[in-house]
Structure formats: C-alpha cells, structure tokens
C-alpha positions as CSV (number, residue, x, y, z in Angstrom):
1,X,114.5,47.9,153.9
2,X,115.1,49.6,150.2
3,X,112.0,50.6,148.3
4,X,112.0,50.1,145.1
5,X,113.9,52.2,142.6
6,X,112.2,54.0,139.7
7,X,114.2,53.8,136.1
8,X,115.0,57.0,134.4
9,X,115.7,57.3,131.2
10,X,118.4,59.5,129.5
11,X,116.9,63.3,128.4
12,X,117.4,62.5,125.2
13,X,119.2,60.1,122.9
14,X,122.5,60.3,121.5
15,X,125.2,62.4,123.1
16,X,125.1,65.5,125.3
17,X,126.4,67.6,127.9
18,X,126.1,66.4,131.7
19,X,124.7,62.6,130.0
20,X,127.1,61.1,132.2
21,X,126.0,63.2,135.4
22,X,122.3,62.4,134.4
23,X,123.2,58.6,134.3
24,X,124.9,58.7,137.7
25,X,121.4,60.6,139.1
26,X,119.0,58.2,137.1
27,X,120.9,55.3,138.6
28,X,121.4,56.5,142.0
29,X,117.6,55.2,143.4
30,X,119.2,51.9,142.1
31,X,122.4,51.7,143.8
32,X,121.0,52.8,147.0
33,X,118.8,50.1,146.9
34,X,121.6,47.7,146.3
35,X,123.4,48.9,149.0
36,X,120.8,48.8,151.9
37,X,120.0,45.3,150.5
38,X,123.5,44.3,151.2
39,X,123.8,46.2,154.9
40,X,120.6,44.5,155.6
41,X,121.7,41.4,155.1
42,X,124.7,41.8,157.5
43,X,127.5,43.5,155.5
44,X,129.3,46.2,156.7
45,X,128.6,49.9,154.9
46,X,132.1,49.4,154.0
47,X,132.1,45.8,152.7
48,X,128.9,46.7,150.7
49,X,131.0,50.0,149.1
50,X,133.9,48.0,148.3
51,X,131.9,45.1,146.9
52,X,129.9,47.9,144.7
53,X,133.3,49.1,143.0
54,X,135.0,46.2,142.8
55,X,131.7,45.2,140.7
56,X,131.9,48.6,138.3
57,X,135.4,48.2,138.3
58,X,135.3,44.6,136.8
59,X,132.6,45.9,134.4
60,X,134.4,48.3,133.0
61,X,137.1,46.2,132.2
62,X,134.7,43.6,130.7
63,X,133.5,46.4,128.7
64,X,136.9,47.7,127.8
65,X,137.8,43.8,126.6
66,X,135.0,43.7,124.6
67,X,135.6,47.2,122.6
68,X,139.9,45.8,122.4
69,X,138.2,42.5,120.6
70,X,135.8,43.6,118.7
71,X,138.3,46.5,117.2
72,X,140.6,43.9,116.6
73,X,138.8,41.5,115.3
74,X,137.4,43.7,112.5
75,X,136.6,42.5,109.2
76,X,138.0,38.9,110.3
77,X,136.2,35.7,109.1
78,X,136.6,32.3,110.9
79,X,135.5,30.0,108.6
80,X,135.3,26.1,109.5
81,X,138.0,24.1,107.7
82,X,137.0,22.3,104.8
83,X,138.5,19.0,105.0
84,X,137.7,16.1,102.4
85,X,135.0,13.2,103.7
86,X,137.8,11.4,101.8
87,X,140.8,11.8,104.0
C-alpha cells in the first residue's frame, strides 16, 4: 500500500528557473501515492494513468476558464436592478 507523501514547498517564492521541474519533484511522493491507491483498489496501471491525465487535463482547462472570465470580466459591475416597490 502507498505511504504517505511528504509536501514540499517551492525553494523560494515568486518565479524562477526549473520552479516548474521543482513542482513536478515536490508532487511526485503525491502522485505516486494516488496511483498505488487506485492499482490497489483493482484498476489497471493503465486505467489509473489515464484517469490521472484526464484529471490534470480537466484542471487545466478549469484553470484556463477561470483566467478567460476573470480577464473578461474586468472592471465589470453586476448590480441588482432597481425596480420600484411601486410597480
């Protein structure tokens, strides 16, 4: 069975060279563990890889939405309407 991961932060904060290569180390531990949890509990190596990018995949593009809106959406207000008690 997986042992537990351990969590590693990045070297240092903002950007730097290799921070993505350092991300992909400090997560390994984690995906690993995901993956032997998933063979464990009866799915194939391959099922388990597929299921794992399928997952990042749909991440990304959750993550790639959100940037799209939020740029778009810039200095835009929704305010409630403001309709008379009267009418």
């Amino acid at each position: 069975m997986a042992k537990h991961p351990r969590y590693v932060s990045p070297k240092q904060t903002g950007l730097y060279p290799d921070r993505d290569l350092d991300c992909q180390m400090a997560m390994e531990d984690v995906f690993q563990s995901v993956a032997e949890y998933g063979e464990a509990a009866g799915w194939s190596e391959r099922e388990v890889a597929d299921a794992l990018i399928e997952l990042a995949h749909n991440r990304w593009f959750m993550l790639e939405a959100k940037e799209k809106m939020f740029e778009e959406g810039a200095g835009v207000i929704i305010r409630k309407d403001r309709t008379s008690p009267l009418h």
